[in-house]
N, C-alpha and C positions, 0 to 999 in steps of 0.2 A: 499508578496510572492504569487505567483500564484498556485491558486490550478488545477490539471489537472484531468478531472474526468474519469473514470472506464466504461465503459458498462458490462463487465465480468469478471473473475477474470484472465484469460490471459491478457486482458487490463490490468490490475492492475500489474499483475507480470511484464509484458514488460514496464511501465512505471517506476515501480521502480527500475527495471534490468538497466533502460537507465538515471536513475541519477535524478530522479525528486523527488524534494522534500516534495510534499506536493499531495497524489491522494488523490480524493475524491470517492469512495466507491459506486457511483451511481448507483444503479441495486439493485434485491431484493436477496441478499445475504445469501445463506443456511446455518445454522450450520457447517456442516462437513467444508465447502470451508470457513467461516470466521474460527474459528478455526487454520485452515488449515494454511491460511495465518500471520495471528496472530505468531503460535510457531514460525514460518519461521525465519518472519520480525524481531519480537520482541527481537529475542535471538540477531540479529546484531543489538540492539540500538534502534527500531524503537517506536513510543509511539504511541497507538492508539487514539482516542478521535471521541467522538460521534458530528456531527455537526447540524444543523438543521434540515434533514432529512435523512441524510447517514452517517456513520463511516468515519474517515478522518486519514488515514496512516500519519504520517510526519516522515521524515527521519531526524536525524540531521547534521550536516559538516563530513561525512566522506564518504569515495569513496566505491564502491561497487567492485572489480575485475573482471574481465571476465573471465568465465569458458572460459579456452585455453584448 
C-alpha cells in the first residue's frame, strides 16, 4: 500500500478527507495539532503507529462522506 506523506497538517487532513489510506506524518508535529488530529481520526476507526521517523495515519476499508 502506498503511503502518501504530509508536509502540514492541512496536508494530512485533505489527504485523508480525499480517501487515502495510508499518510505519513512528515513534518515536525506539535502537541496540540498531533492530538488534535489523533481525537479526529481515531474516533472514525483510524489506528496511528509510529514509523521510522514520523507517525503513520492508516485508515482502514471504509469511506469517509463529504460534508454537503
Amino acid at each position: 500500500m502506498v503511503v502518501m506523506k504530509a508536509k502540514n497538517a492541512r496536508d494530512a487532513e485533505e489527504l485523508l478527507h480525499s480517501g487515502v489510506k495510508k499518510v505519513e506524518l512528515a513534518y515536525d508535529i506539535g502537541s496540540d495539532d498531533f492530538f488534535r488530529l489523533v481525537s479526529r481520526w481515531c474516533e472514525k476507526g483510524a489506528k496511528i503507529s509510529k514509523g521510522n521517523d514520523h507517525f503513520i495515519v492508516s485508515l482502514k476499508g471504509f469511506a469517509i462522506p463529504p460534508n454537503d
